[in-house]
mmJSON file of the N, C-alpha and C atoms, coordinates in Angstrom:
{"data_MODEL":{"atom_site":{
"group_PDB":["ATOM","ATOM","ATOM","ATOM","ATOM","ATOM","ATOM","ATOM","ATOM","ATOM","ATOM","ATOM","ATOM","ATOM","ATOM","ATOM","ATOM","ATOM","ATOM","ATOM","ATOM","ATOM","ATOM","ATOM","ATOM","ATOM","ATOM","ATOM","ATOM","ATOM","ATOM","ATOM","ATOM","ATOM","ATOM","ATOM","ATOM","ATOM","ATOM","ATOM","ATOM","ATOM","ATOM","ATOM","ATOM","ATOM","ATOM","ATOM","ATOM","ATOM","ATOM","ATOM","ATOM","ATOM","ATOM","ATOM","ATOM","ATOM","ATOM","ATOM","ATOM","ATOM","ATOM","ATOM","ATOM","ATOM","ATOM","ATOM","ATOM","ATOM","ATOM","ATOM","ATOM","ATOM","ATOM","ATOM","ATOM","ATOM","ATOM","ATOM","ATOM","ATOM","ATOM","ATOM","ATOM","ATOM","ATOM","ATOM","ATOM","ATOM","ATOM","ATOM","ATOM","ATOM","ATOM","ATOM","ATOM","ATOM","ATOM","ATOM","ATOM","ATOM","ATOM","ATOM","ATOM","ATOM","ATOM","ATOM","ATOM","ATOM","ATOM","ATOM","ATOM","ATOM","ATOM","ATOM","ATOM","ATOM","ATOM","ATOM","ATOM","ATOM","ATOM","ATOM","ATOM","ATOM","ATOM","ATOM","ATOM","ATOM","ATOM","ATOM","ATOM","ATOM","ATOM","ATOM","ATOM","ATOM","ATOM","ATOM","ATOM","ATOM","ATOM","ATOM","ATOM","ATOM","ATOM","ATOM","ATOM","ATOM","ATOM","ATOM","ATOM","ATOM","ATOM","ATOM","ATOM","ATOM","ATOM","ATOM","ATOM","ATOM"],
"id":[1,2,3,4,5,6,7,8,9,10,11,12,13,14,15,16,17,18,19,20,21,22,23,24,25,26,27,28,29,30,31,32,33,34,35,36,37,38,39,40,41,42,43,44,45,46,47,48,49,50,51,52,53,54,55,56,57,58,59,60,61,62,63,64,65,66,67,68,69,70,71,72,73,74,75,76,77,78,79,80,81,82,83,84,85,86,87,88,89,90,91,92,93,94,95,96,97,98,99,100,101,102,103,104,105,106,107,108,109,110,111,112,113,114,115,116,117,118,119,120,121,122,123,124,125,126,127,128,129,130,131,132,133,134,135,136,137,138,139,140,141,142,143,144,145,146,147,148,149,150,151,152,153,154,155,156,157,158,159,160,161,162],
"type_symbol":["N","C","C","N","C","C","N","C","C","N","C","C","N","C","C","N","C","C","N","C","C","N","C","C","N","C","C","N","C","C","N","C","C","N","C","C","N","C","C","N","C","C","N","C","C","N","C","C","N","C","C","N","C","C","N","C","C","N","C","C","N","C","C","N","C","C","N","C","C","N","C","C","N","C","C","N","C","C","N","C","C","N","C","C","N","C","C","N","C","C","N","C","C","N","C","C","N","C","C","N","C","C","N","C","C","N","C","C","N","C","C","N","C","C","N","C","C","N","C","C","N","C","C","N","C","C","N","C","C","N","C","C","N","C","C","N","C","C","N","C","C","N","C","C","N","C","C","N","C","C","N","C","C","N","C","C","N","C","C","N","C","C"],
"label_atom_id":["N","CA","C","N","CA","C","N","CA","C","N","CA","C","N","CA","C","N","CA","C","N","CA","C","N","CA","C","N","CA","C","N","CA","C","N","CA","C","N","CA","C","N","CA","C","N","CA","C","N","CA","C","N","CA","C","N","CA","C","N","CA","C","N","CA","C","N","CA","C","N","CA","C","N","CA","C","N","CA","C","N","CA","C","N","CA","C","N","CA","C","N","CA","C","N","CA","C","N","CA","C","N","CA","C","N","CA","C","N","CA","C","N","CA","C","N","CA","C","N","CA","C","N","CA","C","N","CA","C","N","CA","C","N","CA","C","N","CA","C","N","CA","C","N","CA","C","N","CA","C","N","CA","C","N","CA","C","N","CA","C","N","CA","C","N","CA","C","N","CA","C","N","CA","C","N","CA","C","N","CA","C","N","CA","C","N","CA","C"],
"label_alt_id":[null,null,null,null,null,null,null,null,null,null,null,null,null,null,null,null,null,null,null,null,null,null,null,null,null,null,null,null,null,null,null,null,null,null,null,null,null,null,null,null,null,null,null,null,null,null,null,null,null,null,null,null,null,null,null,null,null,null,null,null,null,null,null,null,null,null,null,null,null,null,null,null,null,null,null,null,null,null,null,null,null,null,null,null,null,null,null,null,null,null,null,null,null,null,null,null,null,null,null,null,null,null,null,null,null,null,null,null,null,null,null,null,null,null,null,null,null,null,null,null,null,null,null,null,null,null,null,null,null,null,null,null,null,null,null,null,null,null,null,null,null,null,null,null,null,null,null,null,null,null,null,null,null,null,null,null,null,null,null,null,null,null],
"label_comp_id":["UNK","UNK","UNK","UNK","UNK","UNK","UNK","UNK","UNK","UNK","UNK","UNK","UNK","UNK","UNK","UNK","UNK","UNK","UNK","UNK","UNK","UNK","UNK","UNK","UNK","UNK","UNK","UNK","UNK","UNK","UNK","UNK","UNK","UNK","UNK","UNK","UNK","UNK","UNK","UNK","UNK","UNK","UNK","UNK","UNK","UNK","UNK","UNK","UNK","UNK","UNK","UNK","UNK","UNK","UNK","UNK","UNK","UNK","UNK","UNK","UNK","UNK","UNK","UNK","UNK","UNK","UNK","UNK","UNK","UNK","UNK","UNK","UNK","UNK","UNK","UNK","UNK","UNK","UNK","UNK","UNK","UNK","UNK","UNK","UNK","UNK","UNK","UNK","UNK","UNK","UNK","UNK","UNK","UNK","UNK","UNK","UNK","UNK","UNK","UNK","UNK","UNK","UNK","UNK","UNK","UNK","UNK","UNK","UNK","UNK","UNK","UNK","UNK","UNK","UNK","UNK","UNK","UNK","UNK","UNK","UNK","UNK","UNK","UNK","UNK","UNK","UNK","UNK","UNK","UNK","UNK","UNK","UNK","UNK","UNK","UNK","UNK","UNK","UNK","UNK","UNK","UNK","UNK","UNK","UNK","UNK","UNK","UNK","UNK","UNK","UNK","UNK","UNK","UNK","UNK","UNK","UNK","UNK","UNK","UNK","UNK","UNK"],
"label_asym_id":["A","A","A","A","A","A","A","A","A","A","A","A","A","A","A","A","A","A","A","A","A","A","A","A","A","A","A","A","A","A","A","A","A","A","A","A","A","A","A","A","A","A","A","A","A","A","A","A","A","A","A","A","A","A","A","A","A","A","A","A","A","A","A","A","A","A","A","A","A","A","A","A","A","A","A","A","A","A","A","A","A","A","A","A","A","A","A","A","A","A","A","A","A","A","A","A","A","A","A","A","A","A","A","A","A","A","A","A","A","A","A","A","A","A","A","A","A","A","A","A","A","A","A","A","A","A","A","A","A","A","A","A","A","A","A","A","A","A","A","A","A","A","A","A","A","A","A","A","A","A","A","A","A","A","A","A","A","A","A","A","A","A"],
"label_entity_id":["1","1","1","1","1","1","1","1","1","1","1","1","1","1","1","1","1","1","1","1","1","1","1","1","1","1","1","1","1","1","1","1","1","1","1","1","1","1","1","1","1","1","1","1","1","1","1","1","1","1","1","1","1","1","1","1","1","1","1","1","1","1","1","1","1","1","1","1","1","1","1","1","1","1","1","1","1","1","1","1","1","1","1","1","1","1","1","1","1","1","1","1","1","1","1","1","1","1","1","1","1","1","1","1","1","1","1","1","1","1","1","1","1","1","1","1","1","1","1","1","1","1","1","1","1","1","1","1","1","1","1","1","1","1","1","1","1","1","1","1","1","1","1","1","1","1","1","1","1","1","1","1","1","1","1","1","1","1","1","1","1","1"],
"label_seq_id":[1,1,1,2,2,2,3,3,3,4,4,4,5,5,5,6,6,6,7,7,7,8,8,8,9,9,9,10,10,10,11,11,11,12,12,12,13,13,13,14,14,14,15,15,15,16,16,16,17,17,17,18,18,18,19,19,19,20,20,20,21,21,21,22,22,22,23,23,23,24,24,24,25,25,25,26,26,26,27,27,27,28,28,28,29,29,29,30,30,30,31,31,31,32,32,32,33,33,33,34,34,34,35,35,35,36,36,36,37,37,37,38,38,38,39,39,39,40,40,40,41,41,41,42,42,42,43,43,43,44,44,44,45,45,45,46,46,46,47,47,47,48,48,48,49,49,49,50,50,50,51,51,51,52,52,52,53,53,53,54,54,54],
"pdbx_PDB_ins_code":[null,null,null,null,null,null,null,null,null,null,null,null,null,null,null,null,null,null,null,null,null,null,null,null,null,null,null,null,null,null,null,null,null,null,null,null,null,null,null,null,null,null,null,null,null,null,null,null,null,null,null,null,null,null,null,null,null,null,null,null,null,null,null,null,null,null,null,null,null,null,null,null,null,null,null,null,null,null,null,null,null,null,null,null,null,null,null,null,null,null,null,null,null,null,null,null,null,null,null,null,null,null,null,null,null,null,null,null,null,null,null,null,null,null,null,null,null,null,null,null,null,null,null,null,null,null,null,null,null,null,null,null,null,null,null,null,null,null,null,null,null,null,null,null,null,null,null,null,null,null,null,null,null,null,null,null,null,null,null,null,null,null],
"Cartn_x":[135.147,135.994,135.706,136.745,136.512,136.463,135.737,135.291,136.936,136.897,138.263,139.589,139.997,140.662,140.672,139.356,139.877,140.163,139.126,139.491,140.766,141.488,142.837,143.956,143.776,144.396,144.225,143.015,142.436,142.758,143.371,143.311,144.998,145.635,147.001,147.259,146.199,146.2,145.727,144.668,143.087,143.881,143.778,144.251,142.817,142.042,140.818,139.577,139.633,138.854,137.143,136.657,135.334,134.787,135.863,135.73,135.626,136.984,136.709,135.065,134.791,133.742,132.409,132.444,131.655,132.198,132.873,133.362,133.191,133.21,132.733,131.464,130.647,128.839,128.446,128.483,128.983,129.39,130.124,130.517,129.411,129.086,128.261,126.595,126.298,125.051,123.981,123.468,122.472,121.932,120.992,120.502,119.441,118.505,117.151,117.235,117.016,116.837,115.253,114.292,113.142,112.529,112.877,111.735,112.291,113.284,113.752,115.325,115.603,116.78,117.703,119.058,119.937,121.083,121.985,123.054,123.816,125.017,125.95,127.4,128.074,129.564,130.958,130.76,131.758,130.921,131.595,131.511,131.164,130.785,130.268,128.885,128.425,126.962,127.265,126.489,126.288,126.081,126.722,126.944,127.357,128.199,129.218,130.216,130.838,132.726,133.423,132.899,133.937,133.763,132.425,132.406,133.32,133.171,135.054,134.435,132.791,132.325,132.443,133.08,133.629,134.377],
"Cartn_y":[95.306,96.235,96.126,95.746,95.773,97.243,97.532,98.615,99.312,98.195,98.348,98.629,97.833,97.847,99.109,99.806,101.046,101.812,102.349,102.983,103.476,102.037,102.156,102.821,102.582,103.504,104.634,105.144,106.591,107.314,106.443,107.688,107.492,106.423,107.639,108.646,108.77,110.373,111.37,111.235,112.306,112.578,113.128,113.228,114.299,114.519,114.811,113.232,113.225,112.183,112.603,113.767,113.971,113.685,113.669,113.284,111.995,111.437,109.985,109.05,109.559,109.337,109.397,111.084,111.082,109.931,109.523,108.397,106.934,106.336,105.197,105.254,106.304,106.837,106.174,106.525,106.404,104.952,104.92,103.199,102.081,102.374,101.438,101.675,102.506,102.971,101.618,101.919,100.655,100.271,99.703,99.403,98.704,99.043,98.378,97.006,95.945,94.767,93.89,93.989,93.595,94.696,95.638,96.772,96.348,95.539,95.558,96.042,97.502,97.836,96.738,96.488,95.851,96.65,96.031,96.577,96.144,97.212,96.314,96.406,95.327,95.592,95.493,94.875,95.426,95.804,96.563,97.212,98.228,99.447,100.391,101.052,101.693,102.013,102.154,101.335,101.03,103.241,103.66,104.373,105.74,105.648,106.117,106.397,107.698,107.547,106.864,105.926,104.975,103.833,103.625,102.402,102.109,100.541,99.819,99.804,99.67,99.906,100.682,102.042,103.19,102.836],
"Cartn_z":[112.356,113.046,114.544,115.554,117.186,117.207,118.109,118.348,119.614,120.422,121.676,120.525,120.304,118.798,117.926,117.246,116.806,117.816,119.288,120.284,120.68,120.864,121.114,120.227,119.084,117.936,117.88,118.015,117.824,119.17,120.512,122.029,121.719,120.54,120.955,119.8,119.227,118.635,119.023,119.901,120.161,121.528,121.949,123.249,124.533,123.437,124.258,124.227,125.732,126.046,125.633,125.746,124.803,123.92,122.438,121.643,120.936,122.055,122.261,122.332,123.511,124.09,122.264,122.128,120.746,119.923,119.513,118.398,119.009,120.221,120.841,120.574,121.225,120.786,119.532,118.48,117.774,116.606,117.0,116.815,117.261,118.24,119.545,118.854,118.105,117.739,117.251,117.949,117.623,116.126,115.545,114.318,114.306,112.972,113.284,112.528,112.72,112.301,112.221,111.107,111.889,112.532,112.525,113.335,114.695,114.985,116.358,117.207,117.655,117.989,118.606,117.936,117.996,118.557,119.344,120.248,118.902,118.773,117.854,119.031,118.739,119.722,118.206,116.983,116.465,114.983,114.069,112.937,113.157,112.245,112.034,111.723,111.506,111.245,109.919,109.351,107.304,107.386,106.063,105.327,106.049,107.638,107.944,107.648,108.055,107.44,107.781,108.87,108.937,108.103,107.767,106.816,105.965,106.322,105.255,103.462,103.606,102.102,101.262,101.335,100.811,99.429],
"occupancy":[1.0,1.0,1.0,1.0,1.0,1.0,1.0,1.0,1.0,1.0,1.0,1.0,1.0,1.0,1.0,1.0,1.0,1.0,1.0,1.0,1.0,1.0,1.0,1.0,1.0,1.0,1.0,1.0,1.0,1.0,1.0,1.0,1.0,1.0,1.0,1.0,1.0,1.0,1.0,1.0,1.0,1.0,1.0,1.0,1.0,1.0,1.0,1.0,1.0,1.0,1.0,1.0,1.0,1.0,1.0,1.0,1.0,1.0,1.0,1.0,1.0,1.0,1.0,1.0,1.0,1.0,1.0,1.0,1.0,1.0,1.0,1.0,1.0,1.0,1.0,1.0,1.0,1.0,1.0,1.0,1.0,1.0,1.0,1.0,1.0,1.0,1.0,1.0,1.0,1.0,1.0,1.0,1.0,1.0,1.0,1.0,1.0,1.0,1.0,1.0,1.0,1.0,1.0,1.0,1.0,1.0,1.0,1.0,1.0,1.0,1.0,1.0,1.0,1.0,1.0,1.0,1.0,1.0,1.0,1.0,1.0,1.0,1.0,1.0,1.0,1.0,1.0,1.0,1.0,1.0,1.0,1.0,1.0,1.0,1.0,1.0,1.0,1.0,1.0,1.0,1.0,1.0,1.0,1.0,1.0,1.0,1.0,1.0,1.0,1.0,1.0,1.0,1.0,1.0,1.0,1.0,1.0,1.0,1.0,1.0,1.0,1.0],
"B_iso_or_equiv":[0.0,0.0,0.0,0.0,0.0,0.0,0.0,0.0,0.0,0.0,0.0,0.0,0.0,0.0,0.0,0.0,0.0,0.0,0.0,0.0,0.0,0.0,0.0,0.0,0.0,0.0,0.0,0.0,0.0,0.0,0.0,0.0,0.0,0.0,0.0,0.0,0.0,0.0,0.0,0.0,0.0,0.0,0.0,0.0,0.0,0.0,0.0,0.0,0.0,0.0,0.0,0.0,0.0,0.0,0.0,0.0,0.0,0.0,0.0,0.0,0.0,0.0,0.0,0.0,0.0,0.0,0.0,0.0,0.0,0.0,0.0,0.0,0.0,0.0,0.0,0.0,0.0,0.0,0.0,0.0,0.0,0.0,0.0,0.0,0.0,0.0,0.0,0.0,0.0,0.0,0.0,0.0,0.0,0.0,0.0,0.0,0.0,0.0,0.0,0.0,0.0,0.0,0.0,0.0,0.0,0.0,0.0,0.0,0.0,0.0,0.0,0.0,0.0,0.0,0.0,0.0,0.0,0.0,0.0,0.0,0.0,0.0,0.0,0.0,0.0,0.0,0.0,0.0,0.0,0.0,0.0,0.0,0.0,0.0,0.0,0.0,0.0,0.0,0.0,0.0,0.0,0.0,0.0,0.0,0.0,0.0,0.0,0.0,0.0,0.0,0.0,0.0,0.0,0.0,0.0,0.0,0.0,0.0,0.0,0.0,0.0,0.0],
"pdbx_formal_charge":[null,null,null,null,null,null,null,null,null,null,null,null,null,null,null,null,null,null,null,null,null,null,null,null,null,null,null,null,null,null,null,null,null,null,null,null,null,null,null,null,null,null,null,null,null,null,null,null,null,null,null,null,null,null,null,null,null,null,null,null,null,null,null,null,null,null,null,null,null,null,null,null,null,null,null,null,null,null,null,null,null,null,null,null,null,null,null,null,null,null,null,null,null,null,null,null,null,null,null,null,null,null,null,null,null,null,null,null,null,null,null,null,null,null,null,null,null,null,null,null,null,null,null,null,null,null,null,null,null,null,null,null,null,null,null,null,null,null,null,null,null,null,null,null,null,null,null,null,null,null,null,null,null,null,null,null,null,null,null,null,null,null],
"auth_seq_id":[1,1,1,2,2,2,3,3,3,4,4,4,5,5,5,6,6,6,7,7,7,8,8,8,9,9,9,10,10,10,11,11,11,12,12,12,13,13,13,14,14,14,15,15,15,16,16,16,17,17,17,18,18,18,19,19,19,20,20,20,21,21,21,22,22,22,23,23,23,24,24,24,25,25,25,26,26,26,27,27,27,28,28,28,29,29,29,30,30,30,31,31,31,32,32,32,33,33,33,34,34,34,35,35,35,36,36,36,37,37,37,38,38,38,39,39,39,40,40,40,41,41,41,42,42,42,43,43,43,44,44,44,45,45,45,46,46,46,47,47,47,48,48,48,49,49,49,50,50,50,51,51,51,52,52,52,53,53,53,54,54,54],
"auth_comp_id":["UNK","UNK","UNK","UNK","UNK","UNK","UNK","UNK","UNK","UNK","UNK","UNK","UNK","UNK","UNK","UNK","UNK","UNK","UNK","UNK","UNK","UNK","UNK","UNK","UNK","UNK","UNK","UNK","UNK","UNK","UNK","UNK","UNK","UNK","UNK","UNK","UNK","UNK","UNK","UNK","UNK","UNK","UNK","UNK","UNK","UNK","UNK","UNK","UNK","UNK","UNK","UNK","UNK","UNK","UNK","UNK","UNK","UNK","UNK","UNK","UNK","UNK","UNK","UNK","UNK","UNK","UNK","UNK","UNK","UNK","UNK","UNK","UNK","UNK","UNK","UNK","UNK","UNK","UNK","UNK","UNK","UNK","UNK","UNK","UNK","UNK","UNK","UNK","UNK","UNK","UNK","UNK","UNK","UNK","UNK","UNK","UNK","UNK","UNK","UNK","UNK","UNK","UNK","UNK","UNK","UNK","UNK","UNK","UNK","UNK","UNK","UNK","UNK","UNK","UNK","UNK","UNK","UNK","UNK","UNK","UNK","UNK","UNK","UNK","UNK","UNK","UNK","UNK","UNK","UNK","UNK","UNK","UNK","UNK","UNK","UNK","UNK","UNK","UNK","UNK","UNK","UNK","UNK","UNK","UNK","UNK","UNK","UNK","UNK","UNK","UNK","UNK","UNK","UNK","UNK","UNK","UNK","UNK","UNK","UNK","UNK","UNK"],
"auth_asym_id":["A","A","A","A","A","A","A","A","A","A","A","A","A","A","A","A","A","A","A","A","A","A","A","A","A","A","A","A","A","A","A","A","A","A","A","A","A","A","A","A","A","A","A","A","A","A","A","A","A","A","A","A","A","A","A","A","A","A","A","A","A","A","A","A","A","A","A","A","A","A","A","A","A","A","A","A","A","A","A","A","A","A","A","A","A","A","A","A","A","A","A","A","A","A","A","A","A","A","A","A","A","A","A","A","A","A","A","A","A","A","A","A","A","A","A","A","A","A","A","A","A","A","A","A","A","A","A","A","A","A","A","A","A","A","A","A","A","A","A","A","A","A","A","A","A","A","A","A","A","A","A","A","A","A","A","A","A","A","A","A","A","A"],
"auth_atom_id":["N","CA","C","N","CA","C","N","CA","C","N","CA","C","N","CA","C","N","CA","C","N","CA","C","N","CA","C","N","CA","C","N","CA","C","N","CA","C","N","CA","C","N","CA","C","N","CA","C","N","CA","C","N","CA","C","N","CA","C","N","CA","C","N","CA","C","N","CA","C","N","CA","C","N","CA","C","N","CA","C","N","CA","C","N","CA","C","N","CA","C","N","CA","C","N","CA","C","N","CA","C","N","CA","C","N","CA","C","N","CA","C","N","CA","C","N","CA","C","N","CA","C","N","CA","C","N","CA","C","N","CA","C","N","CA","C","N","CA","C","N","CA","C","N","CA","C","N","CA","C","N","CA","C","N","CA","C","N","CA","C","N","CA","C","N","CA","C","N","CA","C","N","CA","C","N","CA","C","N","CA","C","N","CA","C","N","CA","C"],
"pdbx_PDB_model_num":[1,1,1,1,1,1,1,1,1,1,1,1,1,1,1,1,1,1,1,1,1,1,1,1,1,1,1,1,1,1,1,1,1,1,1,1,1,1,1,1,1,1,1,1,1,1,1,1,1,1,1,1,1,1,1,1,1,1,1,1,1,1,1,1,1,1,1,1,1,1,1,1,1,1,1,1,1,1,1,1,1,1,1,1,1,1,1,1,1,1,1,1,1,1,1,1,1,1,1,1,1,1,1,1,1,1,1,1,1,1,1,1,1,1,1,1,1,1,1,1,1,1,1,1,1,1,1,1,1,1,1,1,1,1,1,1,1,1,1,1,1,1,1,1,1,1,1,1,1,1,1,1,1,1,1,1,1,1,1,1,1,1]
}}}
């Protein structure tokens, strides 16, 4: 999942930029790999509501 890509879908519904902001947060959330924090730039955080594994 692009992260710009859902963004864009979700600000022409949301129309408060705050929340936005919370749901990029969010998305962008790092992950441990190895005991070592990883930047992620696309998918989701494993066992989120957004997860596509549902």
């Amino acid at each position: 999942m692009n992260h710009d890509i859902v963004m864009a879908r979700l600000a022409r519904h949301i129309a408060d930029p705050r929340l936005l902001v919370i749901i990029r947060r969010f998305l962008q959330a790092g992950m441990l790999s190895g005991g070592v924090h990883v930047e992620r730039q696309e998918g989701t955080p494993q066992g989120g509501p957004l997860a596509a594994d549902r």
